[in-house]
C-alpha positions as YAML, in Angstrom:
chain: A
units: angstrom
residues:
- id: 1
  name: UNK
  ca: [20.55, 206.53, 1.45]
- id: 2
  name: UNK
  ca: [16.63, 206.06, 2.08]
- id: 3
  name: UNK
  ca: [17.99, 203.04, 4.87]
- id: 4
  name: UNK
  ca: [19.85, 205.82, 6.63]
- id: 5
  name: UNK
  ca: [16.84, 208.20, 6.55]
- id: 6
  name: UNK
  ca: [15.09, 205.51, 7.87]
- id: 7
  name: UNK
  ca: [17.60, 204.00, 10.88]
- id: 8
  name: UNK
  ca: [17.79, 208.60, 11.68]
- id: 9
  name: UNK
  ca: [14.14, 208.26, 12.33]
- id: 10
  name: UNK
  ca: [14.28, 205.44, 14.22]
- id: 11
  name: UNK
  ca: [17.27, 207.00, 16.07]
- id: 12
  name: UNK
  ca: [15.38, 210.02, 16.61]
- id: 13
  name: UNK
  ca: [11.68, 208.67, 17.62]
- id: 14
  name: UNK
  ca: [13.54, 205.69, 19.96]
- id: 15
  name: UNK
  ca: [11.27, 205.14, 23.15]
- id: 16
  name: UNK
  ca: [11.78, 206.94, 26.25]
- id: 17
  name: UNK
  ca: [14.49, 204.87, 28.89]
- id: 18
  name: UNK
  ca: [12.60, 204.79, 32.20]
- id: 19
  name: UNK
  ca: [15.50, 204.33, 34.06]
- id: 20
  name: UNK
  ca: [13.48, 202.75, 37.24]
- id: 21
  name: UNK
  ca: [12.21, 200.04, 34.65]
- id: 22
  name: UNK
  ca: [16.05, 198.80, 34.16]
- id: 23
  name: UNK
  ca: [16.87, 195.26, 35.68]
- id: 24
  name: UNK
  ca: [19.09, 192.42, 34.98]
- id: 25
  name: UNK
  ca: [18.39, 189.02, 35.88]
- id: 26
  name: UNK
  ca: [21.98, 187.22, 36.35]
- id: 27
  name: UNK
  ca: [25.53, 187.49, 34.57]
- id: 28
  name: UNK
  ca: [27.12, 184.74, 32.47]
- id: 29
  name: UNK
  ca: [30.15, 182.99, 34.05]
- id: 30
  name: UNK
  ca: [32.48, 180.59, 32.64]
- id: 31
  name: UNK
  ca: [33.45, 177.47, 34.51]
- id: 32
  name: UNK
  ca: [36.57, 177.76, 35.58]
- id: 33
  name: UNK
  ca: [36.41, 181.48, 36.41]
- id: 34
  name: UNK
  ca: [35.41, 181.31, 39.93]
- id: 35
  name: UNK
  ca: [36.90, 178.20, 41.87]
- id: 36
  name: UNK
  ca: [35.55, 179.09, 45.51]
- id: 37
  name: UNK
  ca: [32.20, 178.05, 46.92]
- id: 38
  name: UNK
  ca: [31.96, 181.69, 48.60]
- id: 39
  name: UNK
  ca: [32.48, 183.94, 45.22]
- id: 40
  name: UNK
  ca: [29.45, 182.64, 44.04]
- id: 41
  name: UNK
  ca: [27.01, 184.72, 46.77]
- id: 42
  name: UNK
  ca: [28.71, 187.73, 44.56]
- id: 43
  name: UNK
  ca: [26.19, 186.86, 41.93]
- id: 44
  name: UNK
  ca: [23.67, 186.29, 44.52]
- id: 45
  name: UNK
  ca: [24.43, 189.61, 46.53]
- id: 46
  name: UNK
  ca: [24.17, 191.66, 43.28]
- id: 47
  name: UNK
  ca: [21.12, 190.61, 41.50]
- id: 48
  name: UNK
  ca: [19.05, 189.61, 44.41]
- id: 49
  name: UNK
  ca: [17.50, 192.86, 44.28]
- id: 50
  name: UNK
  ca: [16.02, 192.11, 40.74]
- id: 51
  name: UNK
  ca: [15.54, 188.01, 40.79]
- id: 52
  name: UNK
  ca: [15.22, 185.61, 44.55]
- id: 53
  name: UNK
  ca: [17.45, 183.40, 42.19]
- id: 54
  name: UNK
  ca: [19.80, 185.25, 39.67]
- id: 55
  name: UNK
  ca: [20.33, 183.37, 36.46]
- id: 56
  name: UNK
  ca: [23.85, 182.25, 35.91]
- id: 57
  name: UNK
  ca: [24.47, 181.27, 32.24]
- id: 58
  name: UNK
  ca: [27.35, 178.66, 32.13]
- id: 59
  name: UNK
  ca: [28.67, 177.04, 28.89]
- id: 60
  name: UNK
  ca: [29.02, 173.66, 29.16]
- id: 61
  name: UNK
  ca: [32.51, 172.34, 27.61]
- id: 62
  name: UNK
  ca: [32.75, 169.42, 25.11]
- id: 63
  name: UNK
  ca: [35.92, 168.53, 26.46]
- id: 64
  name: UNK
  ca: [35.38, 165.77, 29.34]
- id: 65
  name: UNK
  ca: [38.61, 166.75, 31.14]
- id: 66
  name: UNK
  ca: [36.66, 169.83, 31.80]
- id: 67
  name: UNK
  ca: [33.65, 168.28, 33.12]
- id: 68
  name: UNK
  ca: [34.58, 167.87, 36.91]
- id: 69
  name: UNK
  ca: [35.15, 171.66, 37.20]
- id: 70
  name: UNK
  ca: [32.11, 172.53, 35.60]
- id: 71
  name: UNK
  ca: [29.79, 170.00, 37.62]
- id: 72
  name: UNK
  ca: [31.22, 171.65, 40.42]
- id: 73
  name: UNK
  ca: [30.58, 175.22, 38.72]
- id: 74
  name: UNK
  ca: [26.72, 174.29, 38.69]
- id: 75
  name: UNK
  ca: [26.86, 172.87, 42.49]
- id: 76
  name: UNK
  ca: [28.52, 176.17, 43.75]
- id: 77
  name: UNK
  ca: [25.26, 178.10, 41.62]
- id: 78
  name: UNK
  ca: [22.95, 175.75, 43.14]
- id: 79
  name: UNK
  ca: [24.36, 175.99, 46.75]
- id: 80
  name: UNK
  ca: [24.56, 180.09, 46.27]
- id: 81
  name: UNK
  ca: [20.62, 180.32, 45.81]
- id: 82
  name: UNK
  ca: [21.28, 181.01, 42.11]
- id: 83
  name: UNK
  ca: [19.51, 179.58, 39.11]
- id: 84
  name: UNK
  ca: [21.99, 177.72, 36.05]
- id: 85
  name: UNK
  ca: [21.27, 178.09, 32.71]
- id: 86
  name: UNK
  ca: [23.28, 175.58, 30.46]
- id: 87
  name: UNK
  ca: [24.38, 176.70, 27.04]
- id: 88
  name: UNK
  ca: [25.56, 174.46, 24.64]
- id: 89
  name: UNK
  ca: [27.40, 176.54, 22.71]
- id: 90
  name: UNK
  ca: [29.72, 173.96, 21.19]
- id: 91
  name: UNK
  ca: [27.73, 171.39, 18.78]
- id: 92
  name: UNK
  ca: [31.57, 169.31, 18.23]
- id: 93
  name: UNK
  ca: [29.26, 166.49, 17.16]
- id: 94
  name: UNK
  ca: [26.13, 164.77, 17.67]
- id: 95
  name: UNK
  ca: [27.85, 162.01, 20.38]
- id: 96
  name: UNK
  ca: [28.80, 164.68, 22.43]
- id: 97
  name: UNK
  ca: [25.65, 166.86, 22.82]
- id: 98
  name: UNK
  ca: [24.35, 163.03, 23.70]
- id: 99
  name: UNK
  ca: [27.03, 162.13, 26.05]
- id: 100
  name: UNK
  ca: [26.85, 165.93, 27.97]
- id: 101
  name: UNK
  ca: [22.79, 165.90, 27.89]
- id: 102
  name: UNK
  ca: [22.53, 162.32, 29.17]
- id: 103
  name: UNK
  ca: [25.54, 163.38, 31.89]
- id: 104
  name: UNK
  ca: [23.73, 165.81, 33.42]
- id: 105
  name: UNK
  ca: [20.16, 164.23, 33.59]
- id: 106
  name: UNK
  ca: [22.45, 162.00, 36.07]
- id: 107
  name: UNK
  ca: [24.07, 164.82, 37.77]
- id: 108
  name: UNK
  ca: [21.59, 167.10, 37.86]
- id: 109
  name: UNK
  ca: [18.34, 165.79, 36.94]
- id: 110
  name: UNK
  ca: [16.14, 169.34, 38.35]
- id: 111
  name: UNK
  ca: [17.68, 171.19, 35.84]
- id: 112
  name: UNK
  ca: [15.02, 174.00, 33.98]
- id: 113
  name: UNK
  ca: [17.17, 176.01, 32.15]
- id: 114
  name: UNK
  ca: [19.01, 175.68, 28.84]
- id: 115
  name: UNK
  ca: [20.35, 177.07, 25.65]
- id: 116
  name: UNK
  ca: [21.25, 175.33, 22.44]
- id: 117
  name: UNK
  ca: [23.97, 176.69, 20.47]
- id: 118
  name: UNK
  ca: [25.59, 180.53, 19.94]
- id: 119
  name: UNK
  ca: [25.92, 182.93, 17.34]
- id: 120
  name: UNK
  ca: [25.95, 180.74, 14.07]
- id: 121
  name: UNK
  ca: [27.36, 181.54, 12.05]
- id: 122
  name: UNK
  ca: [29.52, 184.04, 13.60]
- id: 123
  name: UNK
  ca: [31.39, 182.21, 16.01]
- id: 124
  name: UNK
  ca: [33.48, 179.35, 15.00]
- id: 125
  name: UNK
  ca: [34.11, 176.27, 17.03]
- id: 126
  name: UNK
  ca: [35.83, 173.36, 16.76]
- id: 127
  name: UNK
  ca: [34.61, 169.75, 15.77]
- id: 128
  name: UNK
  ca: [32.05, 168.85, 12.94]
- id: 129
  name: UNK
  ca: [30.28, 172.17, 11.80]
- id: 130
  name: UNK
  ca: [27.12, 172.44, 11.25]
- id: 131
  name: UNK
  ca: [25.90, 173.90, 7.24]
- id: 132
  name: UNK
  ca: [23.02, 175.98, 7.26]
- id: 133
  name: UNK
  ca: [20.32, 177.67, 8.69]
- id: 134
  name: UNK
  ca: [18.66, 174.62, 8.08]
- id: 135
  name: UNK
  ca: [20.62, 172.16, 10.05]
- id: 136
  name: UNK
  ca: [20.50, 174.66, 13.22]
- id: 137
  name: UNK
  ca: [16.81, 174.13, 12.56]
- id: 138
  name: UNK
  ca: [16.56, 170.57, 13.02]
- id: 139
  name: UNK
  ca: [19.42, 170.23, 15.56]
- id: 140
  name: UNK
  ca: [17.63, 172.46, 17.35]
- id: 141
  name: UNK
  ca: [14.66, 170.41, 17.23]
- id: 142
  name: UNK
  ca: [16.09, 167.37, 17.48]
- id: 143
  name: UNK
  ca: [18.14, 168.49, 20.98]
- id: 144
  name: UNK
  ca: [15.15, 170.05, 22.35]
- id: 145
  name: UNK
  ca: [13.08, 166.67, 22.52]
- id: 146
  name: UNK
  ca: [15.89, 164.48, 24.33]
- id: 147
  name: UNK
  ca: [15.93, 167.09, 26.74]
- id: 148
  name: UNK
  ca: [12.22, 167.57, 27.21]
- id: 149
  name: UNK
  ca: [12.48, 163.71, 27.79]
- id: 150
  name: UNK
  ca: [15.09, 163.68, 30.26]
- id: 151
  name: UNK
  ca: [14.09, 167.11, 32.17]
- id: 152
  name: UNK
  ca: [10.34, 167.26, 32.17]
- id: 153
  name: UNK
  ca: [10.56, 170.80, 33.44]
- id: 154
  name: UNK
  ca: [12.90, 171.77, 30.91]
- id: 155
  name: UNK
  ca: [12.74, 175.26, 29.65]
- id: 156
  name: UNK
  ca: [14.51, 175.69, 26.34]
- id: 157
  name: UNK
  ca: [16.00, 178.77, 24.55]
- id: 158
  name: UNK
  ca: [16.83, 179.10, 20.65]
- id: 159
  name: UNK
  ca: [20.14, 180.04, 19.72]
- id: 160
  name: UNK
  ca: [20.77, 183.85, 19.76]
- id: 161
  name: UNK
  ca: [21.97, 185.38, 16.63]
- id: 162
  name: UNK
  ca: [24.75, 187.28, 17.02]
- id: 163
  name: UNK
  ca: [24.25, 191.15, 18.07]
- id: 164
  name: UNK
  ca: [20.70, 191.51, 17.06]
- id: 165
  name: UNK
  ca: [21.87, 195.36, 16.53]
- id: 166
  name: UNK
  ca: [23.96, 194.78, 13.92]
- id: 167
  name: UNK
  ca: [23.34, 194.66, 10.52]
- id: 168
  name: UNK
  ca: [24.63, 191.24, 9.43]
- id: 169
  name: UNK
  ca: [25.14, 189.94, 5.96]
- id: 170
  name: UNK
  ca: [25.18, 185.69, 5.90]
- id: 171
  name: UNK
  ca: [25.37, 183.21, 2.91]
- id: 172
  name: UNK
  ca: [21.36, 182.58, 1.66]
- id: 173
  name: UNK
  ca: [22.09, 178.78, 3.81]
- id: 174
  name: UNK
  ca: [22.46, 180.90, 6.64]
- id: 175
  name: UNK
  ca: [19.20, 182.87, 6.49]
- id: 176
  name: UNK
  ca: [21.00, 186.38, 4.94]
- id: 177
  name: UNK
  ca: [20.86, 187.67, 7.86]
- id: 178
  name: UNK
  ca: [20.53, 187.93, 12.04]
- id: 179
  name: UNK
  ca: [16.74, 188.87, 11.91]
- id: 180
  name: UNK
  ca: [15.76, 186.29, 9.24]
- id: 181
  name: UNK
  ca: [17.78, 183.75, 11.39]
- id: 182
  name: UNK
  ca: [15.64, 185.12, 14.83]
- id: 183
  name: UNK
  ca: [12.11, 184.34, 13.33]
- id: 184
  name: UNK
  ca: [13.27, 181.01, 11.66]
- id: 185
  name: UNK
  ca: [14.31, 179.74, 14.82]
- id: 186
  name: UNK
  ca: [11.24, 181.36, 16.49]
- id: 187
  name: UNK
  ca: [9.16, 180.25, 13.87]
- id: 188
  name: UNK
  ca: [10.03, 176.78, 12.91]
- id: 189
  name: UNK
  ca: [11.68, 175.40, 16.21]
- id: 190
  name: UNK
  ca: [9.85, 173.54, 19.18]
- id: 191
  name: UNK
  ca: [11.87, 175.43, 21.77]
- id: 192
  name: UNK
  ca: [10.10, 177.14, 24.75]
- id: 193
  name: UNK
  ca: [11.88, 181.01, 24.48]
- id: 194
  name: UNK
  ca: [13.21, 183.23, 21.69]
- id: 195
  name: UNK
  ca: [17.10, 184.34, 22.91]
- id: 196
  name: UNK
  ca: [18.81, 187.58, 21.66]
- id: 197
  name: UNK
  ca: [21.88, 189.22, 22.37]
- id: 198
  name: UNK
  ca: [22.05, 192.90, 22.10]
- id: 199
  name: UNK
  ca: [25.17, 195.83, 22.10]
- id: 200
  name: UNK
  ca: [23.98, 198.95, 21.62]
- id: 201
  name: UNK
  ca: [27.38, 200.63, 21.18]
- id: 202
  name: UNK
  ca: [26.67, 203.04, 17.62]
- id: 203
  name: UNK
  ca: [23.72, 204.95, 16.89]
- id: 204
  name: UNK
  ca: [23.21, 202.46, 13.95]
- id: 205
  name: UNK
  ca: [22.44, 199.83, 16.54]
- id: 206
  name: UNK
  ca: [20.76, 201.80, 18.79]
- id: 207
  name: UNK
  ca: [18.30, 202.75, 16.55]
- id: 208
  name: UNK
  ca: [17.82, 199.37, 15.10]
- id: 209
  name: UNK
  ca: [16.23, 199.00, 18.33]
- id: 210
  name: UNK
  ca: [12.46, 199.95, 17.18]
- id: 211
  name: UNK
  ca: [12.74, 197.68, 14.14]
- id: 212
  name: UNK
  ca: [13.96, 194.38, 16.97]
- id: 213
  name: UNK
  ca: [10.54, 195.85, 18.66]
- id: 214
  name: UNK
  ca: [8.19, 195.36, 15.84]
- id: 215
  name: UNK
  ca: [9.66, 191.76, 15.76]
- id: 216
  name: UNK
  ca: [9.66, 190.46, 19.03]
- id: 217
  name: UNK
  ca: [6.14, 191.79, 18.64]
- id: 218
  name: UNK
  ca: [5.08, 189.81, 15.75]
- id: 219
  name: UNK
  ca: [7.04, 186.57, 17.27]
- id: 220
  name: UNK
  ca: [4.83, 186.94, 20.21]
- id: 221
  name: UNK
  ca: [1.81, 187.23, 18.49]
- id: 222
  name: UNK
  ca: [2.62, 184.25, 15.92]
- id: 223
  name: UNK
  ca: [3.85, 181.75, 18.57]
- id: 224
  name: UNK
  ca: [3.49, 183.04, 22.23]
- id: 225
  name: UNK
  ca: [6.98, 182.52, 22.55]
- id: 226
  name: UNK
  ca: [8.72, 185.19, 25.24]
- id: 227
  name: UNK
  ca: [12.29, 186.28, 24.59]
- id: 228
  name: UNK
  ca: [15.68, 186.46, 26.76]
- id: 229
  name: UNK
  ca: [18.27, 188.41, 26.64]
- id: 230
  name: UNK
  ca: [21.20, 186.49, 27.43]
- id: 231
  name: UNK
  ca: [23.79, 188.79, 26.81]
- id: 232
  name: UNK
  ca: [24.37, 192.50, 27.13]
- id: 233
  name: UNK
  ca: [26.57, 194.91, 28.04]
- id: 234
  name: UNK
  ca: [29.67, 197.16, 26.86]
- id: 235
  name: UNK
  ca: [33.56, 196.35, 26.76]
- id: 236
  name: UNK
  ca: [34.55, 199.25, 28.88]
- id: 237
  name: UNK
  ca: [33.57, 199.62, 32.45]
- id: 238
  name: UNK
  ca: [32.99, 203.04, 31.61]
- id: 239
  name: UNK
  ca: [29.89, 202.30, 29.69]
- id: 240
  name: UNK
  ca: [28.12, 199.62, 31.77]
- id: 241
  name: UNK
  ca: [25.80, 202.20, 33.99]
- id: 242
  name: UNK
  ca: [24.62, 203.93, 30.84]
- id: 243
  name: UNK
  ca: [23.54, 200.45, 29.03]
- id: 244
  name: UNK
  ca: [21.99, 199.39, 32.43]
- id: 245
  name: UNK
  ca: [19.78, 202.43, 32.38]
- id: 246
  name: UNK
  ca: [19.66, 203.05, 29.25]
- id: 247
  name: UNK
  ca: [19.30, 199.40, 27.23]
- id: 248
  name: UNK
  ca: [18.02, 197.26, 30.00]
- id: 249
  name: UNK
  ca: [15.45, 199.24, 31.16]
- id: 250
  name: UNK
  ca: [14.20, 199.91, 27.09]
- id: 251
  name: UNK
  ca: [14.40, 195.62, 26.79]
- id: 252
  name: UNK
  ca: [12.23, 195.53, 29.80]
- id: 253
  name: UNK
  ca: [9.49, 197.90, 28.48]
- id: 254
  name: UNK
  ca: [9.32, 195.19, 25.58]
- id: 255
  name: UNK
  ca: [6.03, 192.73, 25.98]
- id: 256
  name: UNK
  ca: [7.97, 189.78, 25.25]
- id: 257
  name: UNK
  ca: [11.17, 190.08, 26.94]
- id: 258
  name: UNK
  ca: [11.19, 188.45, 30.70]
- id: 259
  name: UNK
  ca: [15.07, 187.98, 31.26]
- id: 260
  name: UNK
  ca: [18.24, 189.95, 30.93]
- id: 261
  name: UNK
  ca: [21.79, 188.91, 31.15]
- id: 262
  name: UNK
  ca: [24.68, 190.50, 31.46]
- id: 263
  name: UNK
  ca: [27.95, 189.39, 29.59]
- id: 264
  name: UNK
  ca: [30.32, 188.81, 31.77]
- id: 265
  name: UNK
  ca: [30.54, 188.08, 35.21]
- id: 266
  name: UNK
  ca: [34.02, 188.10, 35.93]
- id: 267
  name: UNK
  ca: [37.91, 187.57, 34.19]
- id: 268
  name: UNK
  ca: [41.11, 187.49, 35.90]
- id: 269
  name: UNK
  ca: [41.98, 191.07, 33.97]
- id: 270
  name: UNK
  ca: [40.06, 193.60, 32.08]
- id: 271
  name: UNK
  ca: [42.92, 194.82, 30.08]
- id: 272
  name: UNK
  ca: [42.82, 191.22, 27.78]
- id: 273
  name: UNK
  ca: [40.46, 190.61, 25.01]
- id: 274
  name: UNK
  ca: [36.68, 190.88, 25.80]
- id: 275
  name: UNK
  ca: [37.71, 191.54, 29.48]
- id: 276
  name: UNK
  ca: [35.90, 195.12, 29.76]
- id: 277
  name: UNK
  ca: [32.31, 193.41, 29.90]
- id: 278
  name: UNK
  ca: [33.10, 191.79, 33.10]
- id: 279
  name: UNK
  ca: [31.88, 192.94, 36.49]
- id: 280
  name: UNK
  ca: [34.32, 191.45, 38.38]
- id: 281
  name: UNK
  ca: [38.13, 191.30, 37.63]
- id: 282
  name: UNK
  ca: [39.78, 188.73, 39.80]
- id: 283
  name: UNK
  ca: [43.19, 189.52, 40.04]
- id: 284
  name: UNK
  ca: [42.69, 192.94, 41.67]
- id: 285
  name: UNK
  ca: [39.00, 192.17, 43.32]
- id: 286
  name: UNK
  ca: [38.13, 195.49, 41.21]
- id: 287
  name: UNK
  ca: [34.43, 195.75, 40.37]
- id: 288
  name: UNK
  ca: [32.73, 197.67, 37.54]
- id: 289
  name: UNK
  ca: [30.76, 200.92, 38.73]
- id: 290
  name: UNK
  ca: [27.66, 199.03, 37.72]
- id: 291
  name: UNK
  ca: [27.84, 196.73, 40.83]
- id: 292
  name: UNK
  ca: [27.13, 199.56, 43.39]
- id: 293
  name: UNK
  ca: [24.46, 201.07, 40.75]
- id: 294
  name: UNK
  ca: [22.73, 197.90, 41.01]
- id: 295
  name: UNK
  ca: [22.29, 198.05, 44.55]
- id: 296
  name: UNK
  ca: [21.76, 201.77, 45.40]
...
């Protein structure tokens, strides 16, 4: 009872949303989602207004067969005057990470931008798994030095915990839970950025928003380390303008926080699983109300 008491007041005292202060800084994309050089000045044409060179946050597949598509996924960002940011979101195993990190220094040797791993242990992906808090620790670590020797400009996020919002309950190897994981990883890794991802779709999570504050606060102080938010957003086009003005702009207002993401960029229909976070859906060239809010 006395945590609900608490999370009301939160609810109740959140900051102001200064609507003008909203901004996001690119969209994730997957790599086979948009096969022609020209859809990629979408991104560019709707975030321009808020970054020169939106962010576009592509995960990079373990799968080799897949590899030719997204090399070409990261030329048609390059060539659209967008920025990539590579996430690693599948460990598989520690040859791969090797073979994909030591690909791409010879692809793409001016890369800056990239993220190591996803929502442990939330998600679940295939190939050897990693154990603990722990490991992610000194995977992290590990992965973060071979690219600092490969990319000398290399900027590096932590993994993001999944929804910092939520209330999440993980085995003690896994930290306990989301926030413990977040200033671990802040804490105890050698990575350049914090990451977070954030829904903001109950008044639970909404008001958990003021307690995420006091953190990023005390992760700045402690380490200097800024924090990006590489995914946001709602699963209903209906709700994307409110979490623009509403979410983005109270992330922005936070010392720390330099980047926002949206999640997703586009899907082929919004009517399958997760497809009501995308801006874009394919089939029908439909695009979320949010696009023309972005640019009024």
């Amino acid at each position: 009872m006395s945590n609900t008491i608490s999370l009301l007041f939160d609810y109740f005292t959140l900051p102001k949303a200064h609507v003008g202060d909203a901004r996001i800084s690119g969209s994730t994309l997957f790599h086979d989602e948009y096969p022609k050089k020209n859809q990629y000045l979408l991104i560019k044409d709707l975030f321009t207004k808020f970054k020169s060179n939106p962010i576009v946050r592509v995960p990079f597949p373990p799968d080799i067969r897949k590899w030719s598509q997204f090399f070409q996924c990261i030329r048609y960002i390059q060539a659209a005057g967008c920025t990539p940011l590579v996430l690693f979101d599948c460990f598989y195993d520690d040859a791969s990470m090797k073979k994909r990190i030591t690909k791409l220094k010879s692809t793409f040797g001016q890369l800056i931008y990239f993220e190591l791993f996803n929502e442990l242990p939330w998600l679940h992906y295939t190939g050897q798994q990693m154990t603990s808090l722990d490991d992610l620790i000194a995977k992290t670590n590990q992965y973060t030095a071979l690219i600092r020797q490969l990319f000398p400009k290399a900027k590096i996020l932590s993994m993001a915990p999944a929804n910092i919002l939520m209330e999440m309950d993980y085995a003690d190897e896994w930290g306990g839970d989301n926030i413990t994981q977040l200033k671990r990883l802040a804490f105890e890794t050698t990575t350049d950025l914090v990451n977070i991802h954030m829904y903001a779709d109950s008044w639970r999570k909404k008001a958990r928003f003021k307690g995420l504050m006091r953190t990023l606060e005390e992760i700045k102080d402690r380490t200097g380390k800024d924090c990006w938010v590489t995914e946001i957003g709602a699963d209903a086009w209906r709700d994307h303008v409110e979490i623009f003005e509403q979410w983005c702009s109270r992330a922005m207002a936070v010392r720390s926080i330099k980047e926002i993401i949206w999640y997703r960029q586009a899907i082929l229909l919004k009517n399958i699983p997760d497809g009501g976070f995308a801006l874009h859906e394919i089939n029908t060239n439909n695009k979320s109300p949010l696009c023309h809010r972005v640019k009024e």
